[in-house]
CHARMM internal coordinates of N, CA and C (Angstrom, degrees):
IC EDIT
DIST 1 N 1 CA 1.4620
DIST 1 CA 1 C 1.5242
ANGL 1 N 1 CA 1 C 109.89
DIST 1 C 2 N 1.2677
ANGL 1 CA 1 C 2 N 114.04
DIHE 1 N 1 CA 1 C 2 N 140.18
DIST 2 N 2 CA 1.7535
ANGL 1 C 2 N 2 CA 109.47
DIHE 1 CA 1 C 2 N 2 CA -170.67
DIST 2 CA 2 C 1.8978
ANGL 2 N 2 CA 2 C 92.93
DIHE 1 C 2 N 2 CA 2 C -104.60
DIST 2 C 3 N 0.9560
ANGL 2 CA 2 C 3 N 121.58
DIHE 2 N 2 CA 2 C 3 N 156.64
DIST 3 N 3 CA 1.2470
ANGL 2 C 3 N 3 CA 152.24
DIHE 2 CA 2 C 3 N 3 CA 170.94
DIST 3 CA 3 C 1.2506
ANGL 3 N 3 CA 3 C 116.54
DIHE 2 C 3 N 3 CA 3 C -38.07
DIST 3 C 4 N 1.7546
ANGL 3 CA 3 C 4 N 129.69
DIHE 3 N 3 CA 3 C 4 N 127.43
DIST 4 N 4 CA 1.4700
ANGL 3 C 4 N 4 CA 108.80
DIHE 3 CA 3 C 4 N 4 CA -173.51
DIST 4 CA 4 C 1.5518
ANGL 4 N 4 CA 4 C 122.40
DIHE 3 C 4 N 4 CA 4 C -57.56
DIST 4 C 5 N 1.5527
ANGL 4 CA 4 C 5 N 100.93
DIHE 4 N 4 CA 4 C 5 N -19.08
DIST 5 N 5 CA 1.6733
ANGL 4 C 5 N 5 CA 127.93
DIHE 4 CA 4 C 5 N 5 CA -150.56
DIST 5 CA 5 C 1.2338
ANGL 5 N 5 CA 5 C 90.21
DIHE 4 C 5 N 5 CA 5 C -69.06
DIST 5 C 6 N 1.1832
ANGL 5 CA 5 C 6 N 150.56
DIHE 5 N 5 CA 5 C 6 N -40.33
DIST 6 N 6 CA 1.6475
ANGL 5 C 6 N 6 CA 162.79
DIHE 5 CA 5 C 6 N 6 CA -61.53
DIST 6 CA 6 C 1.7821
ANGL 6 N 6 CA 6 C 88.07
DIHE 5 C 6 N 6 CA 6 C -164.33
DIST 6 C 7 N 1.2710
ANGL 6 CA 6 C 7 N 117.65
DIHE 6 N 6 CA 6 C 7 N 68.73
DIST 7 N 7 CA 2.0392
ANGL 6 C 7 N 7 CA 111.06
DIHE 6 CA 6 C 7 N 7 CA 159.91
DIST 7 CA 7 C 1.2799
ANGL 7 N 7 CA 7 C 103.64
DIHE 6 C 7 N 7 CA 7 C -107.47
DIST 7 C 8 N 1.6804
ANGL 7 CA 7 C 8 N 101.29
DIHE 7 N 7 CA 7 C 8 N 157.84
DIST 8 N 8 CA 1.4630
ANGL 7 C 8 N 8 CA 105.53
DIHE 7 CA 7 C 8 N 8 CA 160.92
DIST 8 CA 8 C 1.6456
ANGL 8 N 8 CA 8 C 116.29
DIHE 7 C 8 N 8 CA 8 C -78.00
DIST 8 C 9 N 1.5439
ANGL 8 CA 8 C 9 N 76.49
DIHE 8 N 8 CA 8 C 9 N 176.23
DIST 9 N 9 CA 1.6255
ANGL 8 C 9 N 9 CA 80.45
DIHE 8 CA 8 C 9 N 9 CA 165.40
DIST 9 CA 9 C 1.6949
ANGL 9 N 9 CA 9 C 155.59
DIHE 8 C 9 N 9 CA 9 C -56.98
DIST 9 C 10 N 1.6430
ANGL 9 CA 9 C 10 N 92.43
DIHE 9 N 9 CA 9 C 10 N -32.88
DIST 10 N 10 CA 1.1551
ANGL 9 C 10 N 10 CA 131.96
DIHE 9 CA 9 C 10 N 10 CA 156.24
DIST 10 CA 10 C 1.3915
ANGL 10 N 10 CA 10 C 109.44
DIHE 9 C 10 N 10 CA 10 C -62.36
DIST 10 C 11 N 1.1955
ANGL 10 CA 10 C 11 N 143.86
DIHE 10 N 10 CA 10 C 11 N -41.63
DIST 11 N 11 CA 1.3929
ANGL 10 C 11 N 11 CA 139.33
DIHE 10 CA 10 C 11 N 11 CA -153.25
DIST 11 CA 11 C 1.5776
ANGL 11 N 11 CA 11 C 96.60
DIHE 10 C 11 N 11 CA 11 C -89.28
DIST 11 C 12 N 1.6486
ANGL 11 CA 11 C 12 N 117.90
DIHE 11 N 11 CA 11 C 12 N -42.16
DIST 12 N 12 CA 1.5900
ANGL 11 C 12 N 12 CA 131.06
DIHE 11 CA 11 C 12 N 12 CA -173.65
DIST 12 CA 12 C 1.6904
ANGL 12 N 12 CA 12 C 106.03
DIHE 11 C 12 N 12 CA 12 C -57.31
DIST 12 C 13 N 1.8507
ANGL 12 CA 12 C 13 N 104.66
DIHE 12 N 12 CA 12 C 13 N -50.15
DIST 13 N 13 CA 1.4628
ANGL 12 C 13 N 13 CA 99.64
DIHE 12 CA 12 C 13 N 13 CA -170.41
DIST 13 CA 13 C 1.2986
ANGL 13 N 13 CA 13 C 103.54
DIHE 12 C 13 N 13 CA 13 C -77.55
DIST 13 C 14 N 1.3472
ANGL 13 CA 13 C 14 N 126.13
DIHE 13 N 13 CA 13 C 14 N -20.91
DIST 14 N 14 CA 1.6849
ANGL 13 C 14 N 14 CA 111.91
DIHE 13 CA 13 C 14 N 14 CA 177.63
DIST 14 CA 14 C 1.1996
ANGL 14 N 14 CA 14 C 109.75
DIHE 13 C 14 N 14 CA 14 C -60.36
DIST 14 C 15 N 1.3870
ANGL 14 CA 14 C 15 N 117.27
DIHE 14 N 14 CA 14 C 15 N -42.95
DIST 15 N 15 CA 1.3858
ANGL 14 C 15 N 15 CA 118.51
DIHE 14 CA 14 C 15 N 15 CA -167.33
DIST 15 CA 15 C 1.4367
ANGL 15 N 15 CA 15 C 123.45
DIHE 14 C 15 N 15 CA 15 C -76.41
DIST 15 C 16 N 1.6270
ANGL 15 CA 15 C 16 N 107.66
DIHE 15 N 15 CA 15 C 16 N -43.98
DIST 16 N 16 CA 1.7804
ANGL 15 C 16 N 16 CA 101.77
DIHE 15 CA 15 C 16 N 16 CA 145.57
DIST 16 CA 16 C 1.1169
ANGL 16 N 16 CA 16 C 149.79
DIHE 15 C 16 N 16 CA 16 C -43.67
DIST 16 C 17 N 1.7336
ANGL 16 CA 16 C 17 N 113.03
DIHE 16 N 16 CA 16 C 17 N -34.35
DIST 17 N 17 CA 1.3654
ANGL 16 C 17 N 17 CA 119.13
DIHE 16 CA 16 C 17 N 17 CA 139.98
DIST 17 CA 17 C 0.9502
ANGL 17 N 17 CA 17 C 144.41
DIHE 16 C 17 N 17 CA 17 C -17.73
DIST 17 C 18 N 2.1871
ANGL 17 CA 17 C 18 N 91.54
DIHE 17 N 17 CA 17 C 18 N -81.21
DIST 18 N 18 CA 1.6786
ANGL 17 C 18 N 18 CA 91.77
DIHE 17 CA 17 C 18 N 18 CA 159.49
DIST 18 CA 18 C 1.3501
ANGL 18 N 18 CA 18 C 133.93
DIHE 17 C 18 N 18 CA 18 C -27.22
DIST 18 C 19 N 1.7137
ANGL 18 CA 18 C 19 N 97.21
DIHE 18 N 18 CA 18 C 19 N -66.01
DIST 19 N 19 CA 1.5535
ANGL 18 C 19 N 19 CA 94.15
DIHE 18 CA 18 C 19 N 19 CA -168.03
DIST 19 CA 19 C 1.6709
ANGL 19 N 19 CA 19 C 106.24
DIHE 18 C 19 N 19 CA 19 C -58.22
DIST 19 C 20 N 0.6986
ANGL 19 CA 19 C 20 N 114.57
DIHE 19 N 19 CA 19 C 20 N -58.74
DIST 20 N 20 CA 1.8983
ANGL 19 C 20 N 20 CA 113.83
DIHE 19 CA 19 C 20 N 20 CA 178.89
DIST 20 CA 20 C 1.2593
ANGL 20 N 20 CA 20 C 106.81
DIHE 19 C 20 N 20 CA 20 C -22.88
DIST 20 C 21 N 1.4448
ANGL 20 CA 20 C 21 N 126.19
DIHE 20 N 20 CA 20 C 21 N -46.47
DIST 21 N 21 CA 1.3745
ANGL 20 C 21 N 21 CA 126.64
DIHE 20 CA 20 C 21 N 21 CA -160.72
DIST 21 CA 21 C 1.3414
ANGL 21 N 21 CA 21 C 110.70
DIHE 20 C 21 N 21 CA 21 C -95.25
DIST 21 C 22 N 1.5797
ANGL 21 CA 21 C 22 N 116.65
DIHE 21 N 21 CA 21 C 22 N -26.52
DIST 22 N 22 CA 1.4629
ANGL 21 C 22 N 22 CA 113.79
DIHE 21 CA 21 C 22 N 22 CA 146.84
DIST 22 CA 22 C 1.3334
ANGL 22 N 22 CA 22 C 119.59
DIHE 21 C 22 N 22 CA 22 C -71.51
DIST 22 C 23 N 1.2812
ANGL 22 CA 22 C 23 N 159.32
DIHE 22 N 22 CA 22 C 23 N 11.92
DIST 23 N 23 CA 1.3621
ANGL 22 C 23 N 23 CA 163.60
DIHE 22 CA 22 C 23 N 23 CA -174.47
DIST 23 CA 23 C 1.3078
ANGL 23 N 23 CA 23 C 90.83
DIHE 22 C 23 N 23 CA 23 C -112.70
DIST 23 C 24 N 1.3338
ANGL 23 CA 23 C 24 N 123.25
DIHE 23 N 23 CA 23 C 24 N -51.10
DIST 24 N 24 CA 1.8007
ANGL 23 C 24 N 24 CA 124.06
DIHE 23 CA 23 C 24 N 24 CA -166.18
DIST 24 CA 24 C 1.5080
ANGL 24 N 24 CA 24 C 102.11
DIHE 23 C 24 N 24 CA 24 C -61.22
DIST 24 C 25 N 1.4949
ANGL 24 CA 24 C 25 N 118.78
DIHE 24 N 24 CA 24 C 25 N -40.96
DIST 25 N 25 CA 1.3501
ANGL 24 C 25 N 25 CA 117.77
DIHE 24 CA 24 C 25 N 25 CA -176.31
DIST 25 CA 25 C 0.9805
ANGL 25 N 25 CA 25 C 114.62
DIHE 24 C 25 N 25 CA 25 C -60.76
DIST 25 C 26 N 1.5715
ANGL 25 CA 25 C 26 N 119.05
DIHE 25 N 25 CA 25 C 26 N -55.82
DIST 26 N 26 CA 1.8733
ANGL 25 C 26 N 26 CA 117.07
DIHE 25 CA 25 C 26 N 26 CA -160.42
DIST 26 CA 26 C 1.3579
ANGL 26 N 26 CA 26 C 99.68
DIHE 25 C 26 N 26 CA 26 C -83.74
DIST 26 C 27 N 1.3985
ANGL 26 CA 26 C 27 N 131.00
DIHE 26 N 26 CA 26 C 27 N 4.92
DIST 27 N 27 CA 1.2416
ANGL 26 C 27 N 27 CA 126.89
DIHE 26 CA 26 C 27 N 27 CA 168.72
DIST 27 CA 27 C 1.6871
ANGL 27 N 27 CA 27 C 109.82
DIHE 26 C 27 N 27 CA 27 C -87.05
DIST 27 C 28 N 1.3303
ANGL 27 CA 27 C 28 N 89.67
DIHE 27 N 27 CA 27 C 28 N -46.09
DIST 28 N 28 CA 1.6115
ANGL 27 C 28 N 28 CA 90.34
DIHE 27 CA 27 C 28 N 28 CA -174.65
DIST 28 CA 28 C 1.4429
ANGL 28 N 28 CA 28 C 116.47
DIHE 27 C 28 N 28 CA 28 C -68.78
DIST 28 C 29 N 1.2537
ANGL 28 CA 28 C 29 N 116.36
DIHE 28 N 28 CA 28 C 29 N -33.08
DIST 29 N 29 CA 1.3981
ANGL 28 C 29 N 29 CA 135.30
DIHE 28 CA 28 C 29 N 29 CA 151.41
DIST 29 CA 29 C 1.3069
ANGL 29 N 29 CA 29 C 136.24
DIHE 28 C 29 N 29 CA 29 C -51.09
DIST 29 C 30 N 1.4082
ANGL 29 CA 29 C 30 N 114.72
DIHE 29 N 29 CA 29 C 30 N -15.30
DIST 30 N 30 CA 1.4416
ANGL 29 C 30 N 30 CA 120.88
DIHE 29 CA 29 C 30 N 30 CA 161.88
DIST 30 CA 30 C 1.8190
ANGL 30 N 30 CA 30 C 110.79
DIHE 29 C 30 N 30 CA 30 C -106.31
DIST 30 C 31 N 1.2787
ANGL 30 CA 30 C 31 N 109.49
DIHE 30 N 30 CA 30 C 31 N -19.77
DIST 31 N 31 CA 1.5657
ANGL 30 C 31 N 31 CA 111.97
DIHE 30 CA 30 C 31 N 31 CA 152.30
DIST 31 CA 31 C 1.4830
ANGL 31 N 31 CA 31 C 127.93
DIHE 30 C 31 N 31 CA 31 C -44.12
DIST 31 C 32 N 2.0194
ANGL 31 CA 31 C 32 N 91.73
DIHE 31 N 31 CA 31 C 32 N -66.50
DIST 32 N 32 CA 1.4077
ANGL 31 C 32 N 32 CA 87.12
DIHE 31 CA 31 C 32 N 32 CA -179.88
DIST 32 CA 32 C 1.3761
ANGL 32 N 32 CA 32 C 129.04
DIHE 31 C 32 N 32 CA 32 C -62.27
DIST 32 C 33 N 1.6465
ANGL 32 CA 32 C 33 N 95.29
DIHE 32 N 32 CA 32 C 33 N -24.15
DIST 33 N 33 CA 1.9433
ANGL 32 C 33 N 33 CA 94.83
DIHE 32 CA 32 C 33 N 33 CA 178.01
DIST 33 CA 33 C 1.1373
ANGL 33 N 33 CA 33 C 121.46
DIHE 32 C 33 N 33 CA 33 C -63.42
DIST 33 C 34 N 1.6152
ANGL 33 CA 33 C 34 N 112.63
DIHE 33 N 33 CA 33 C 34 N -41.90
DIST 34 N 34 CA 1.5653
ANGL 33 C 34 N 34 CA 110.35
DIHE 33 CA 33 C 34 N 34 CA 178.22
DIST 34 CA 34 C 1.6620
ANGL 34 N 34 CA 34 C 114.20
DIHE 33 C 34 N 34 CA 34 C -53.16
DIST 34 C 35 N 1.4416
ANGL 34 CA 34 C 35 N 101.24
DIHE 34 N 34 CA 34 C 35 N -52.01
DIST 35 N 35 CA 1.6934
ANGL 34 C 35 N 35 CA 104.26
DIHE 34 CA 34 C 35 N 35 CA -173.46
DIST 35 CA 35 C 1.4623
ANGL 35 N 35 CA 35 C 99.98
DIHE 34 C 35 N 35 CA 35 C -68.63
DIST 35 C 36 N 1.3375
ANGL 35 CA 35 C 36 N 137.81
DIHE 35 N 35 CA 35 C 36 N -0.59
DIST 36 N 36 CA 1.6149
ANGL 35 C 36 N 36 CA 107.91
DIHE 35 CA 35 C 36 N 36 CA 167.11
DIST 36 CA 36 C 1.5097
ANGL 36 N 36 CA 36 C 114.15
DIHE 35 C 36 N 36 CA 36 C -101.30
DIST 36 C 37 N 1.9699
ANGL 36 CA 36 C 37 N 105.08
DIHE 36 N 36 CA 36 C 37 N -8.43
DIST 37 N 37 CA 1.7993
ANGL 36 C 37 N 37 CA 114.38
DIHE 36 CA 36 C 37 N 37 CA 174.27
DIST 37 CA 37 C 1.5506
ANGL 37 N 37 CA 37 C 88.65
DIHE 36 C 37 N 37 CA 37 C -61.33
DIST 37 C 38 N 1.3887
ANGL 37 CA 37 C 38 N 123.42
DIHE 37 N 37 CA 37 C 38 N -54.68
DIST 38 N 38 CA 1.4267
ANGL 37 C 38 N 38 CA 129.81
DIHE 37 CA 37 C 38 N 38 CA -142.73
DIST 38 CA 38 C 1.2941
ANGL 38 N 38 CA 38 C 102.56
DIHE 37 C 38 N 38 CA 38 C -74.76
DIST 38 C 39 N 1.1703
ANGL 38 CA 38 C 39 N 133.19
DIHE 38 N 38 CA 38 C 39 N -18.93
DIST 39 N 39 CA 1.1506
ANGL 38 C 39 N 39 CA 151.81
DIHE 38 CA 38 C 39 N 39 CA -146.03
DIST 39 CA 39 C 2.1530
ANGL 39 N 39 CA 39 C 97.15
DIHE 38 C 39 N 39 CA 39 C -96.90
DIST 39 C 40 N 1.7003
ANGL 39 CA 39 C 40 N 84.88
DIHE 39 N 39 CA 39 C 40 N -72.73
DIST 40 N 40 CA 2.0961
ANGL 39 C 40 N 40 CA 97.69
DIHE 39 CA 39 C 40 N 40 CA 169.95
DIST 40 CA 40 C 1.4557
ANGL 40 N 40 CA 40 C 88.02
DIHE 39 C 40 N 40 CA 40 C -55.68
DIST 40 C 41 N 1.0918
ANGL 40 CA 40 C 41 N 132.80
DIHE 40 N 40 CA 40 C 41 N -109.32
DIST 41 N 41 CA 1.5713
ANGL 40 C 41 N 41 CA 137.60
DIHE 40 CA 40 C 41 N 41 CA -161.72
DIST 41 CA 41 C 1.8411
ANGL 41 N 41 CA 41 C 129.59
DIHE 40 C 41 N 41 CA 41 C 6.76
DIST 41 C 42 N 1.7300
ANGL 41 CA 41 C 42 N 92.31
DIHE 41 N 41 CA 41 C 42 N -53.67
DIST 42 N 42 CA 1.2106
ANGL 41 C 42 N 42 CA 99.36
DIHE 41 CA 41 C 42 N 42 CA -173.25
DIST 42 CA 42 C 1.5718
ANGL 42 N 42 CA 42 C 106.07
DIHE 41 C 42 N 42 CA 42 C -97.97
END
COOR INIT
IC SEED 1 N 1 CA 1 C
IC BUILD
């Protein structure tokens, strides 16, 4: 049995991805919210 510690390479960049592509969302997603508060407000 090999070690849990033990991924390929492939498995690391998928998974960095992911997270990237979840980070891109709640970012972009707290953008768009502000610019549509800012948007009613003003």
């Amino acid at each position: 049995m090999t070690p849990a510690t033990v991924h390929s390479r492939g498995e690391k960049v998928s998974v960095f991805a992911l997270a990237l592509f979840v980070l891109l969302v709640i970012v972009g997603g707290a953008f768009a919210a502000g610019y549509l508060i800012g948007r009613i407000l003003l």
